[in-house]
C-alpha positions as CSV (number, residue, x, y, z in Angstrom):
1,X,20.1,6.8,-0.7
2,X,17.2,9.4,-1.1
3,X,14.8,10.8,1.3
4,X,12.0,13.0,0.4
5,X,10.0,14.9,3.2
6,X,7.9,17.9,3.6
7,X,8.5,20.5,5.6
8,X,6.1,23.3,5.6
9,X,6.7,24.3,2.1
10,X,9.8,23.1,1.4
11,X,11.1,19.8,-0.3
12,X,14.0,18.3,0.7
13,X,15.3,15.2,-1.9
14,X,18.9,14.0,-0.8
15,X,20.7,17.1,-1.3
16,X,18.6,19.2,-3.9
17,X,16.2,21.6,-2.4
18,X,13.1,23.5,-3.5
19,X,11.2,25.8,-1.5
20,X,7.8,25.5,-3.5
21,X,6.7,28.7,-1.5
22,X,8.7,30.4,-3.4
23,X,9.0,29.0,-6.4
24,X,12.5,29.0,-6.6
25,X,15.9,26.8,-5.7
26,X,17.3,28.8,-2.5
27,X,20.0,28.2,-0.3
28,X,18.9,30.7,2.5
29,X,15.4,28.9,2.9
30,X,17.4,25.6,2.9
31,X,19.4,26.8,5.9
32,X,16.3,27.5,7.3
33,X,15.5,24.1,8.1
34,X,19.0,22.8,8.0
35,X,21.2,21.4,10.7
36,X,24.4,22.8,8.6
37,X,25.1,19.2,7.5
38,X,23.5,19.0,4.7
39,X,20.3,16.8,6.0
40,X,17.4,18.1,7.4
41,X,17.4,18.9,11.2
42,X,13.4,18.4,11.4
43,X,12.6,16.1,14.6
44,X,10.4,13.6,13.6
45,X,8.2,13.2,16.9
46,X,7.5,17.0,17.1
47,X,5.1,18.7,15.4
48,X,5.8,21.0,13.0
49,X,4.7,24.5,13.6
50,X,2.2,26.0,11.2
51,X,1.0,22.7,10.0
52,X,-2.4,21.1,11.5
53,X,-2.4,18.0,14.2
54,X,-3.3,15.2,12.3
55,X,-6.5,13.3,13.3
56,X,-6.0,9.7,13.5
57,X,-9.5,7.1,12.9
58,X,-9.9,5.9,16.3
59,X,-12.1,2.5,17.2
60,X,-14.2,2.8,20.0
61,X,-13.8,0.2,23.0
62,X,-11.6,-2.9,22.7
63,X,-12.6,-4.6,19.7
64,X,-11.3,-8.1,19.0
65,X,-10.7,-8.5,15.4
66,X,-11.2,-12.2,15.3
67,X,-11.2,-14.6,12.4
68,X,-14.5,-16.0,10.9
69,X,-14.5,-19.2,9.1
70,X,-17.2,-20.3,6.7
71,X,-17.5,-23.2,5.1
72,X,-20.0,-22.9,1.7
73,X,-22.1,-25.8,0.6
74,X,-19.2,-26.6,-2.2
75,X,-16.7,-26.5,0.6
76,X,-14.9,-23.5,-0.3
77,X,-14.0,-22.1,3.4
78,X,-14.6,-18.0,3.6
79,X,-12.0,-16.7,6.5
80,X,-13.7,-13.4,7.1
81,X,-12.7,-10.8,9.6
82,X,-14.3,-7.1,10.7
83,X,-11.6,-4.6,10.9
84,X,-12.0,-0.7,11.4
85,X,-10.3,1.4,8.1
86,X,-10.4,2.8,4.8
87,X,-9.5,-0.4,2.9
88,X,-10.7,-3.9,1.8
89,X,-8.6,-6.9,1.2
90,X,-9.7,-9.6,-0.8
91,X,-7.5,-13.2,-0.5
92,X,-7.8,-16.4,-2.1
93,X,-5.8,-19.0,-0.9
94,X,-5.1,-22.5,-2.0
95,X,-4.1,-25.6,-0.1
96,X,-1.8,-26.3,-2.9
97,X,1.3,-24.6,-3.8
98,X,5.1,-24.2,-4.8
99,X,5.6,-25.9,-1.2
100,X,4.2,-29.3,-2.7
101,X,5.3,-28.9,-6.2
102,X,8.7,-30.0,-7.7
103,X,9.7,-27.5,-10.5
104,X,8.1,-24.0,-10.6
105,X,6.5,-23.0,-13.2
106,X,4.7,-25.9,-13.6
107,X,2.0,-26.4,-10.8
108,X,-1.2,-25.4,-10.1
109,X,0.0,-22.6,-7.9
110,X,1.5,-20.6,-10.8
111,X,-1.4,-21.3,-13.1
112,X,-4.0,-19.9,-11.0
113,X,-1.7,-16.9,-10.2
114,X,-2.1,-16.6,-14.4
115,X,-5.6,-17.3,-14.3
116,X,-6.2,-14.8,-12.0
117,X,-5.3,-11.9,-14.5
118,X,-7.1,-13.2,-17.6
119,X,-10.4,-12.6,-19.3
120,X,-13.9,-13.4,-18.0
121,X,-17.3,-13.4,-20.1
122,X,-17.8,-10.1,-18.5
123,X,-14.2,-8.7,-19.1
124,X,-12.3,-9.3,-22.4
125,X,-9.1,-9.1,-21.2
126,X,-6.9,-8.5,-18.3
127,X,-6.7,-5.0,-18.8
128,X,-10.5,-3.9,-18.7
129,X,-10.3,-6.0,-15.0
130,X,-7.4,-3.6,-13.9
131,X,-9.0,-0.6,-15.4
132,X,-12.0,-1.0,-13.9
133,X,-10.9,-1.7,-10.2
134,X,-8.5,1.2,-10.8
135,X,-11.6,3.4,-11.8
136,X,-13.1,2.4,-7.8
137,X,-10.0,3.2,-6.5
138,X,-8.7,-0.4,-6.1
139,X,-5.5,-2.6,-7.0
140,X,-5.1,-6.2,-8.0
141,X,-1.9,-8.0,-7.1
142,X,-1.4,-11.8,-7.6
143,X,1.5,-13.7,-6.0
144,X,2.8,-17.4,-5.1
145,X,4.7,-18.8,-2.4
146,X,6.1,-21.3,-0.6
C-alpha cells in the first residue's frame, strides 16, 4: 500500500521521503512532519499552515439539476441535464445490451462499444479521434454492461 501526499514541500510516498525544498533525501525534515511512526502525522481536516485556503466553485441558490428528455424526429431520446462545473459528459446509451444477449462477445452491445473507437470520413482512424479530443483537453472511454 502507497500513499502519496503533499505537505508543504515535502513528499511523502510509503516510506521514502523527499523534501523538494531542498532538493535532497533528509531524515531531519522527515521528522518534521512525522508522528515517529513512520507515516505522516498531517491531520487531514486542518489546514496546513503556509499553504492558501482553497476556493471551492460555489452555485448560487438551490438549483435542481433535473433530467431533460427529448425525443428527436428519428426517435433518438436526448436525456440532458444543466449542472454547474468544469466538465462535460457525453453518454450514449442503448436499450440493448449484454443483459439481453446470450454469449458476450457477440451482440450488438459489444459491437457498438467497437464501433465507437473506429474511423469516420472525417477521422482515419481511431487514433486521430483520441488525439484530437486529447488536444481540447478531453477523454473517450467506451464500456458495456449488464
Amino acid at each position: 500500500h502507497c500513499c502519496l501526499v503533499l505537505v508543504k514541500t515535502v513528499w511523502f510516498r510509503g516510506s521514502l521521503f523527499y523534501d523538494t525544498k531542498r532538493a535532497r533525501f533528509g531524515i531531519a525534515a522527515y521528522r518534521r512532519y512525522s508522528s515517529g511512526g513512520g507515516y505522516p502525522n498531517v491531520s487531514l481536516s486542518t489546514p496546513l499552515q503556509g499553504l492558501p485556503r482553497p476556493v471551492f466553485a460555489s452555485v448560487d441558490g438551490q438549483e435542481k439539476h433535473e433530467t431533460k428528455i427529448t425525443t428527436l424526429e428519428n426517435g433518438l431520446r436526448v436525456a440532458s441535464q444543466n449542472k454547474f462545473g468544469q466538465f462535460c459528459t457525453v453518454g450514449i446509451l442503448v436499450n440493448s445490451g449484454s443483459r439481453h444477449e446470450a454469449k458476450y462477445p457477440s451482440g450488438i452491445a459489444h459491437f457498438l462499444e467497437k464501433l465507437a473507437f473506429s474511423s469516420t470520413a472525417q477521422y482515419g482512424s481511431k487514433d486521430e479521434i483520441l488525439l484530437t479530443l486529447e488536444k481540447h483537453g478531453g477523454i473517450c472511454d467506451c464500456q458495456t454492461s449488464r
